[in-house]
N, C-alpha and C positions, 0 to 999 in steps of 0.2 A: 584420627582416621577411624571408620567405622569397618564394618568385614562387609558391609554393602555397597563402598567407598572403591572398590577393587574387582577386575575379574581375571581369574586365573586361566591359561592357554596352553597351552603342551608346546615345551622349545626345543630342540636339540640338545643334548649336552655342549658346552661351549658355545652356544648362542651370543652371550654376551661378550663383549670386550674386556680382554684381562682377566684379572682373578675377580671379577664382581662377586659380590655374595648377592644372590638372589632368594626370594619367599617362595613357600612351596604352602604356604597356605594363609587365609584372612585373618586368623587368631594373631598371628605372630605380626602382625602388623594394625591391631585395632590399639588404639591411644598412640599412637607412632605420630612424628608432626614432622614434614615435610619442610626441605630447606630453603624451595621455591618452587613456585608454578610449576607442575609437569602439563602436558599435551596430551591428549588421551593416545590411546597407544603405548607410551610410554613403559618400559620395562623398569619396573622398579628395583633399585638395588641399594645398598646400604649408604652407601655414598650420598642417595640424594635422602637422605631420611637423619634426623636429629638421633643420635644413641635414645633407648628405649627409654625413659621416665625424665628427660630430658627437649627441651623447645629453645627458641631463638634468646640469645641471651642478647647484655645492653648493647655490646658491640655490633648484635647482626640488626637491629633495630636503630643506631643510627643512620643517619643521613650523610651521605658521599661525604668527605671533609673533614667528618667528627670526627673526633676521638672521646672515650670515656677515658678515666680516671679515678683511682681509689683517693681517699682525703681519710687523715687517718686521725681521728679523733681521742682526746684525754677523757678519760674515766670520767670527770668532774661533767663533762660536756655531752655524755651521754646519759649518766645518771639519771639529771638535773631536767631531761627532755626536751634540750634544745635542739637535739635532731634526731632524727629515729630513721633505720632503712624507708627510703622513696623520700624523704626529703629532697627540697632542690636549693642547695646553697651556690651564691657566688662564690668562684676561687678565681682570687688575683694572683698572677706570679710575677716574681718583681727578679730579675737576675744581672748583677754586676759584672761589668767590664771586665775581661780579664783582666789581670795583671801581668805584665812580663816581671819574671825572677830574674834577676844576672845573677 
């Protein structure tokens, strides 16, 4: 977000719903990245804003349905540069039948 990206309004104290934290100025909101689309008008408050140095990680970037997952790799396999972060490997999971114990 840039400080030209915003414009500031005079609100009531309690304006807002709940305890929002709100900006009282453009500084404290320039590189900030937004969680989704606002509507102009929109009062911005912290909720709709990514924590400060911080943007959409791989979960908020999939698609309805997906799930991400860690795959946790052997020293040998990382080394050797068969995968490196952003790689896109297939994962098979393969899980048996339970067993009943008596």
């Amino acid at each position: 977000m840039r400080a030209g990206d915003v414009r500031f309004v005079e609100r009531p104290v309690g304006a807002t719903e709940g305890d929002e934290t709100t900006f009282s100025d453009a500084e404290s909101l320039v590189g900030r990245v937004l969680r989704s689309e606002v509507t102009p008008g929109t009062v911005l408050t912290a909720a709709l804003l990514y924590a400060e140095g911080v943007g959409p990680g791989v979960a908020d970037r999939l698609p309805p349905g997906f799930r991400a997952i860690t795959v946790k790799m052997d020293q040998a396999a990382l080394v050797d540069g068969f995968v490196s972060p952003g790689t896109k490997v297939d994962v098979f999971f393969r899980a048996d039948k339970p067993r009943r114990i008596s």
